[in-house]
MISELUM-291405 format. One record per residue (C-alpha): x, y, z; residue in one letter; residue number from 1. Coordinates in steps of 0.02 Angstrom, whole numbers, plus 32768, in hexadecimal, padded with zeros to 4 digits. Example, Ala and Ser with C-alpha at 12.3 -4.5 7.8 and 13.67 -1.06 7.14 Angstrom:
<rs>
u=8267 | v=7F1F | w=8186 | residuo=A | num=1;
u=82AC | v=7FCB | w=8165 | residuo=S | num=2;
</rs>
This chain:
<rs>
u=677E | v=1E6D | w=2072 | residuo=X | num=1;
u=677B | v=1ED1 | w=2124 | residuo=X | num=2;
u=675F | v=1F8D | w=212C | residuo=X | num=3;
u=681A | v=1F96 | w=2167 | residuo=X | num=4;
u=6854 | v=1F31 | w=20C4 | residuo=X | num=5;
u=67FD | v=1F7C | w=2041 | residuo=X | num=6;
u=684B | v=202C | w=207B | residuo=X | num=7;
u=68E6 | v=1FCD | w=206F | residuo=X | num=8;
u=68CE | v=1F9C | w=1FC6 | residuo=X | num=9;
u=6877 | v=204D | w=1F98 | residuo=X | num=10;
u=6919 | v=209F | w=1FDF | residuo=X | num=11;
u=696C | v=2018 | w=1F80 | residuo=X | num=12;
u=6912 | v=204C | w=1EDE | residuo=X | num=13;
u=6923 | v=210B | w=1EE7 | residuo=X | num=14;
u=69EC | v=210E | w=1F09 | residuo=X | num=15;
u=69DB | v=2093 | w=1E5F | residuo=X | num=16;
u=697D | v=2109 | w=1E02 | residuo=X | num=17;
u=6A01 | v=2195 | w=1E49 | residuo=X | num=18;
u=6AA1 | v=2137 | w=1E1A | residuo=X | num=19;
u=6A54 | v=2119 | w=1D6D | residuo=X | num=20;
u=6A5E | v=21E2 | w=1D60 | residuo=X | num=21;
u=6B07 | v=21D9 | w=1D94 | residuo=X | num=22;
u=6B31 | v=2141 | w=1D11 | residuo=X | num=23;
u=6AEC | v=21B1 | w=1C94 | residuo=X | num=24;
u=6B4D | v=225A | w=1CBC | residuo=X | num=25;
u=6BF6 | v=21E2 | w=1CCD | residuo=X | num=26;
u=6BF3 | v=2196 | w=1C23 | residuo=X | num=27;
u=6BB4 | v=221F | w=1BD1 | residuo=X | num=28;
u=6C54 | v=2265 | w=1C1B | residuo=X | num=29;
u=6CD4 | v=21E3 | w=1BED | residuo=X | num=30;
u=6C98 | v=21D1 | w=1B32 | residuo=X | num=31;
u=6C96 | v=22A1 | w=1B2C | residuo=X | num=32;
u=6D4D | v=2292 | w=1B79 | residuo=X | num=33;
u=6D88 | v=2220 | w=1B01 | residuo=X | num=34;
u=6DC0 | v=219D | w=1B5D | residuo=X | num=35;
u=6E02 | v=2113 | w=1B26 | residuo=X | num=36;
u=6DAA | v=2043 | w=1B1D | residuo=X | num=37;
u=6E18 | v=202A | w=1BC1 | residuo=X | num=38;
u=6DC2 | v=209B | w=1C19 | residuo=X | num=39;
u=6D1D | v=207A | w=1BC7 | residuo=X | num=40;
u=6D1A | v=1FD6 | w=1C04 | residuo=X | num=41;
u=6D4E | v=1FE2 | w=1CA3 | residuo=X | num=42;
u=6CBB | v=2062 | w=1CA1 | residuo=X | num=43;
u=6C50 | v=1FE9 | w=1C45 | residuo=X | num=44;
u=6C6F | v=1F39 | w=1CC8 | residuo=X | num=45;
u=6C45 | v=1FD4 | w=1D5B | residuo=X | num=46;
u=6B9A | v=1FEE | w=1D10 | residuo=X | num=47;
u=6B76 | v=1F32 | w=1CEC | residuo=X | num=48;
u=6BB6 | v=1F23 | w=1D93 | residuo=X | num=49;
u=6B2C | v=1F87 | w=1DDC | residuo=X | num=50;
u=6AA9 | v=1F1C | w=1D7D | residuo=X | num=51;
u=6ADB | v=1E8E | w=1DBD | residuo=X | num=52;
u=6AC3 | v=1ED9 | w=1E76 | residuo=X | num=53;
u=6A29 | v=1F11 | w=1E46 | residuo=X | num=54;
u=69E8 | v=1E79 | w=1E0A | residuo=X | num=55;
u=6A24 | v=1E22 | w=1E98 | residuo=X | num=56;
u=69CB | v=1E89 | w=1F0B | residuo=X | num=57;
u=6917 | v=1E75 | w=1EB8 | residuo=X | num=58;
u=6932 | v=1DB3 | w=1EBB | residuo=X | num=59;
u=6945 | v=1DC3 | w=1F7F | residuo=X | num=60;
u=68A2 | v=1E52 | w=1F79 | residuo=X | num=61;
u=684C | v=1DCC | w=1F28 | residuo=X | num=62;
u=686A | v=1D45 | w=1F8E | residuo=X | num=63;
u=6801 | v=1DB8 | w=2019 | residuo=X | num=64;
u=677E | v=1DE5 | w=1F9A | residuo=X | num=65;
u=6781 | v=1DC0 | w=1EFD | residuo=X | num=66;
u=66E5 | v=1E04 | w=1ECF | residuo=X | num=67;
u=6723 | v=1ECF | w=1F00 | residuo=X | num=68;
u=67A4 | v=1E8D | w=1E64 | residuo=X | num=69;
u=6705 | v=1E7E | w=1DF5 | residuo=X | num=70;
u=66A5 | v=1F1F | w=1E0B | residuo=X | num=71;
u=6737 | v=1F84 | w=1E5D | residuo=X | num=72;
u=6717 | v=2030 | w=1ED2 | residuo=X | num=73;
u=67BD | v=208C | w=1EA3 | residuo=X | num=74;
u=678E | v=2079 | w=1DE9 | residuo=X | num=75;
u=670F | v=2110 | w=1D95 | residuo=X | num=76;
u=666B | v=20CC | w=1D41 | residuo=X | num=77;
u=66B6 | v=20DA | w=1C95 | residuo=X | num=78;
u=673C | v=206A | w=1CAD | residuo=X | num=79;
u=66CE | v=1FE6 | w=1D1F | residuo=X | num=80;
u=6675 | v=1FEC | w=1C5B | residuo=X | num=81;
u=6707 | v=1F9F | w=1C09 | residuo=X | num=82;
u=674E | v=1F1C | w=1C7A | residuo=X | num=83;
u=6768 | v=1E83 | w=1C4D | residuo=X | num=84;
u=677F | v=1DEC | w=1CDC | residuo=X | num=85;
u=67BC | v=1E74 | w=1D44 | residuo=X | num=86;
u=6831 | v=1ED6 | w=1CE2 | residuo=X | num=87;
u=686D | v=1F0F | w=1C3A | residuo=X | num=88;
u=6866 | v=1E97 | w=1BA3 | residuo=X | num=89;
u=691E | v=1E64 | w=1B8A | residuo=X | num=90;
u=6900 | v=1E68 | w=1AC7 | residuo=X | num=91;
u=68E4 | v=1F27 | w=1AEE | residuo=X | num=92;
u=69B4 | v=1F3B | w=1AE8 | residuo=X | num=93;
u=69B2 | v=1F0F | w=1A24 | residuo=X | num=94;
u=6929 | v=1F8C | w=1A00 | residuo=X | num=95;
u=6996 | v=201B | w=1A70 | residuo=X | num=96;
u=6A1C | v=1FEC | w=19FD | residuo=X | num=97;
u=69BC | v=1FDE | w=1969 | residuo=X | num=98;
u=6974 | v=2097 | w=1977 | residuo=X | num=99;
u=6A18 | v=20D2 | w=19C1 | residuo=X | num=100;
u=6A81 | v=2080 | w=191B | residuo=X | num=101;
u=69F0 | v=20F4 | w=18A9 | residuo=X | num=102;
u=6A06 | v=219A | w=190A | residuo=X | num=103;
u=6ACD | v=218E | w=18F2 | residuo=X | num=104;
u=6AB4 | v=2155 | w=182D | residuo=X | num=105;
u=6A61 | v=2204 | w=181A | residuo=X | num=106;
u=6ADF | v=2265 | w=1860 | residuo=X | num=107;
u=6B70 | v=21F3 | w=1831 | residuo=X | num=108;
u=6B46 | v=21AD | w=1784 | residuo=X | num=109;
u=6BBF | v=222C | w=1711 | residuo=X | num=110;
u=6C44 | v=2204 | w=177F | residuo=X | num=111;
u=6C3C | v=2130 | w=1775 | residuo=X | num=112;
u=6C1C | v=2145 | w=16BF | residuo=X | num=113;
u=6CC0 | v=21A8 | w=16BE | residuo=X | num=114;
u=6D0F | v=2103 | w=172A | residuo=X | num=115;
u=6D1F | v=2183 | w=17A3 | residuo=X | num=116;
u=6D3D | v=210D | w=183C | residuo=X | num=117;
u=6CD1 | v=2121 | w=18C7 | residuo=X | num=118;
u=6CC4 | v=20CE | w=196E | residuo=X | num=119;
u=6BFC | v=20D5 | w=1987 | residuo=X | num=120;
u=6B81 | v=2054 | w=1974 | residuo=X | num=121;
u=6B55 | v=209E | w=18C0 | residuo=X | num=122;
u=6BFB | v=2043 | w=188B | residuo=X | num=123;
u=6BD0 | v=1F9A | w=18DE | residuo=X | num=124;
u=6C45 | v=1F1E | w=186E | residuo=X | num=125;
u=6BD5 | v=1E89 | w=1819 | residuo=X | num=126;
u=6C24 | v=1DF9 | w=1894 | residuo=X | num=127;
u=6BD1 | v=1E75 | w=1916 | residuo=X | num=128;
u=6B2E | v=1E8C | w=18BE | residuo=X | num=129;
u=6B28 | v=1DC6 | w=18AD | residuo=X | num=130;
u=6B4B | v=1D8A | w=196E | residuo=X | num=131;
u=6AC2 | v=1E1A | w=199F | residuo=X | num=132;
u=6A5A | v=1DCA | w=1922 | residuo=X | num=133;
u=6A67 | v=1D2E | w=1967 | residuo=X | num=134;
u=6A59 | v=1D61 | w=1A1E | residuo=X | num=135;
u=69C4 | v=1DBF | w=19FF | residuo=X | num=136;
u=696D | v=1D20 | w=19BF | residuo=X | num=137;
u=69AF | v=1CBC | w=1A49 | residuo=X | num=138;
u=696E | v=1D39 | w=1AD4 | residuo=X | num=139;
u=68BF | v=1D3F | w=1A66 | residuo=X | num=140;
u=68A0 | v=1C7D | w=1A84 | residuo=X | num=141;
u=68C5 | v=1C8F | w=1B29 | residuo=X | num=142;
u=6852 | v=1D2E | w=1B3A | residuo=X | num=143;
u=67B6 | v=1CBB | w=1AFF | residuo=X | num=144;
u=67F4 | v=1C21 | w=1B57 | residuo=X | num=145;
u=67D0 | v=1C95 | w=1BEF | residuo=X | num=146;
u=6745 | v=1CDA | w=1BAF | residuo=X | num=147;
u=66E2 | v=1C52 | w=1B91 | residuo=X | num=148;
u=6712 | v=1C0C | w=1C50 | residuo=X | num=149;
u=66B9 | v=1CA4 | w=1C8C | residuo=X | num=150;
u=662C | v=1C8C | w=1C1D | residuo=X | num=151;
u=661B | v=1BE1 | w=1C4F | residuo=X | num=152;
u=6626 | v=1C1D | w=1D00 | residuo=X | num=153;
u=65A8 | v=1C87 | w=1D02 | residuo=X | num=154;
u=6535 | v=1C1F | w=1CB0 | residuo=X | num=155;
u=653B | v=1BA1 | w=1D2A | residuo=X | num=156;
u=64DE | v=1C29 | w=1D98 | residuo=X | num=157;
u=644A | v=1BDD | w=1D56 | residuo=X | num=158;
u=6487 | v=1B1E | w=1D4C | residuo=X | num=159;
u=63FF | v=1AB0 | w=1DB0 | residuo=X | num=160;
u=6461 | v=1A89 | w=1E3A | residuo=X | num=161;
u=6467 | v=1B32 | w=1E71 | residuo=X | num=162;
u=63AA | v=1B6D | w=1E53 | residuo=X | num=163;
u=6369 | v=1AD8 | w=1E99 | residuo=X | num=164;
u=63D4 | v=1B27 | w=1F39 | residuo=X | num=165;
u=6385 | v=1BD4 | w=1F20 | residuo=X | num=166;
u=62F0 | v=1B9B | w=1F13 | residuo=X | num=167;
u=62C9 | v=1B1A | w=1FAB | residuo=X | num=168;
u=6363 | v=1B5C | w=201D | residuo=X | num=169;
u=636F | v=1C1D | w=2005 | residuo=X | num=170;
u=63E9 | v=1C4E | w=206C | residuo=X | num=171;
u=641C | v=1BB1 | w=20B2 | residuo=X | num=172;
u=64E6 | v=1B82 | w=20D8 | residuo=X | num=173;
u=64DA | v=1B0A | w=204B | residuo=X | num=174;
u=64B9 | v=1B9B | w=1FCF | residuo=X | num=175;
u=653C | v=1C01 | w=2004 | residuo=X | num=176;
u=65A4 | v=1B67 | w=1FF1 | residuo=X | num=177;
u=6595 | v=1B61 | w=1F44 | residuo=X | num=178;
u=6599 | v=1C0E | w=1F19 | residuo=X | num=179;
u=6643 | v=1C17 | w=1F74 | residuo=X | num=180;
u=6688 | v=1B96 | w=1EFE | residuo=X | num=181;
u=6642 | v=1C21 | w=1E82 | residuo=X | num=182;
u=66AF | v=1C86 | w=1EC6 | residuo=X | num=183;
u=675C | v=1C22 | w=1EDE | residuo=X | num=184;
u=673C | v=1C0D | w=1E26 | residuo=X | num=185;
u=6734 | v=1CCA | w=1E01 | residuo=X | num=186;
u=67CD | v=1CDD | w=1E47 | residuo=X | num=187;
u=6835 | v=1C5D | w=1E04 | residuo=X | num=188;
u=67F4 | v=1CB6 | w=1D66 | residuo=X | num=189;
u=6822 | v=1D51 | w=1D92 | residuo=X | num=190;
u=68E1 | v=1D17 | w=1DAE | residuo=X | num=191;
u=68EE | v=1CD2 | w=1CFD | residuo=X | num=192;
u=6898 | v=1D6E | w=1CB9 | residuo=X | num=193;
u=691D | v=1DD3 | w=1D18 | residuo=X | num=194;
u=69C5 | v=1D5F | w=1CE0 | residuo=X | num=195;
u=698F | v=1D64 | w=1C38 | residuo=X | num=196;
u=6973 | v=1E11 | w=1C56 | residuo=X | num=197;
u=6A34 | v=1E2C | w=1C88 | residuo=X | num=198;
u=6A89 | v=1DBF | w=1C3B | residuo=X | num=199;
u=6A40 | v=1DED | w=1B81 | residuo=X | num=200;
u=6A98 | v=1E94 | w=1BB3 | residuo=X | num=201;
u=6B3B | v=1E4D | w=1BF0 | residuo=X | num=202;
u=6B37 | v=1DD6 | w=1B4C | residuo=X | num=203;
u=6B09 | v=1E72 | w=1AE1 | residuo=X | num=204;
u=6B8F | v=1EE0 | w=1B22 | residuo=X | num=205;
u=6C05 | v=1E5C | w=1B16 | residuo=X | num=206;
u=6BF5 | v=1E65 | w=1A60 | residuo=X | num=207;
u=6C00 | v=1F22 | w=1A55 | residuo=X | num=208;
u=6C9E | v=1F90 | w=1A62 | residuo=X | num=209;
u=6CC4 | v=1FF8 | w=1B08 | residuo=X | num=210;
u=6C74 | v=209A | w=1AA7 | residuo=X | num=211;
u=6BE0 | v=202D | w=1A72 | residuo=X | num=212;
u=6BC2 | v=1FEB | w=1B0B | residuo=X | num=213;
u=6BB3 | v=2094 | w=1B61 | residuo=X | num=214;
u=6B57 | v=20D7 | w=1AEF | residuo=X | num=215;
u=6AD8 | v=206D | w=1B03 | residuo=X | num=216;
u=6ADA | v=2063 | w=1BB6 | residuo=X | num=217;
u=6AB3 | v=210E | w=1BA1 | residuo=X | num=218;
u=6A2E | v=2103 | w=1B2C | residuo=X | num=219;
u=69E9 | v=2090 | w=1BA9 | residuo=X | num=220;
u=69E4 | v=20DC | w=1C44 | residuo=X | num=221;
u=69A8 | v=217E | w=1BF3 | residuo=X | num=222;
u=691A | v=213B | w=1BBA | residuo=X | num=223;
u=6906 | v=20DC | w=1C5C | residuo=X | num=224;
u=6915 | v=217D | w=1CBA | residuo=X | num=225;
u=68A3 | v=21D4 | w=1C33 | residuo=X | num=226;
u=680B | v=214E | w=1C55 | residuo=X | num=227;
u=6820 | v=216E | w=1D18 | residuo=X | num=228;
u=681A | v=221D | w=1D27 | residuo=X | num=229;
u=6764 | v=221A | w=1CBC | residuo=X | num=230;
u=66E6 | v=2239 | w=1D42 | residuo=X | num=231;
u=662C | v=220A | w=1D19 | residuo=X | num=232;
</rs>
């Protein structure tokens, strides 16, 4: 990636970061308003709409350089620490939920017992609870199908065809042959990582109500914004 791009893409990467604050201050705004699941969701398909551009936009970054995708500039130390194959693990949306669902059940628990009805994800029905269920096994199996490609891949650093390269041909155009088929492999891996990535969210807040799904679109970004702002 040229000097000139990756100031595109940081430039790219801080108005993200900046519309996230926005996404956060809007929602928080709507659900505080009282809207209603019309609005919501027209509120919700704008977000999701804005991952999809986002995602979009790293697949073309990476097709420069995939490798500023692995170890990326714009991110602090302390979240370079938790990537995984680029980004965030996708299963991460059930545990935001999870923890979410136990924070509400503090504060909400006299109420539901009451059959008080209430519209956050503390009062997920059981049809809901069993297609997140299922979802959240589906995404896992994909998680360590892609898991194990990158382990394979980065084993085969040390495969013989490649040392015998380093060794007698350091250097050489050969070498960097192979390594660049490394390389095209990283970031082929890097665009599943990042479809799973989005579409475990659009799956997951398909499944959840308008006020769910902001909710935890909030919880998201939040902590997303909370991570970033951590400077080490």
């Amino acid at each position: 990636m040229t000097s000139a791009n990756n100031q595109r893409y940081d430039e790219f990467v801080s108005d993200w970061i900046a519309e996230k604050k926005i996404q956060v201050r809007d929602l928080q705004s709507a659900l505080e308003s009282g809207m209603d699941d019309e609005y919501l969701q027209s509120q919700v398909l704008r977000v999701l709409g804005q991952y999809e551009r986002y995602y979009n936009m790293r697949a073309e970054a990476a097709e420069r350089n995939v490798l500023a995708m692995f170890y990326p500039t714009w991110n602090n130390p302390l979240e370079n620490a938790f990537l995984w194959i680029g980004g965030w693990r996708p299963s991460m949306i059930f545990q935001l939920a999870y923890a979410e669902i136990g924070q509400q059940l503090e504060t909400e628990l006299a109420e539901l017992l009451r059959g008080i009805n209430s519209s956050t994800l503390a009062a997920l029905s059981s049809k809901q609870l069993y297609q997140i269920n299922k979802l959240q096994c589906e995404t896992l199996v994909e998680e360590d199908k892609l898991s194990e490609k990158m382990a394979v891949l980065q084993r085969s650093l040390a495969d013989g065809p490649l040392l015998s390269l380093a060794q007698v041909a350091f250097g050489a155009s050969s070498l960097e042959s192979v390594l660049e088929g490394k390389v095209q492999k990283l970031q082929k891996l890097l665009i599943k990582a990042d479809r799973l990535r989005f579409e475990t969210m659009k799956r997951m807040l398909e499944i959840l109500t308008p006020c769910q799904s902001v909710q935890i679109l909030i919880t998201a970004a939040q902590l997303h914004l909370c991570l970033h702002n951590k400077r080490y």
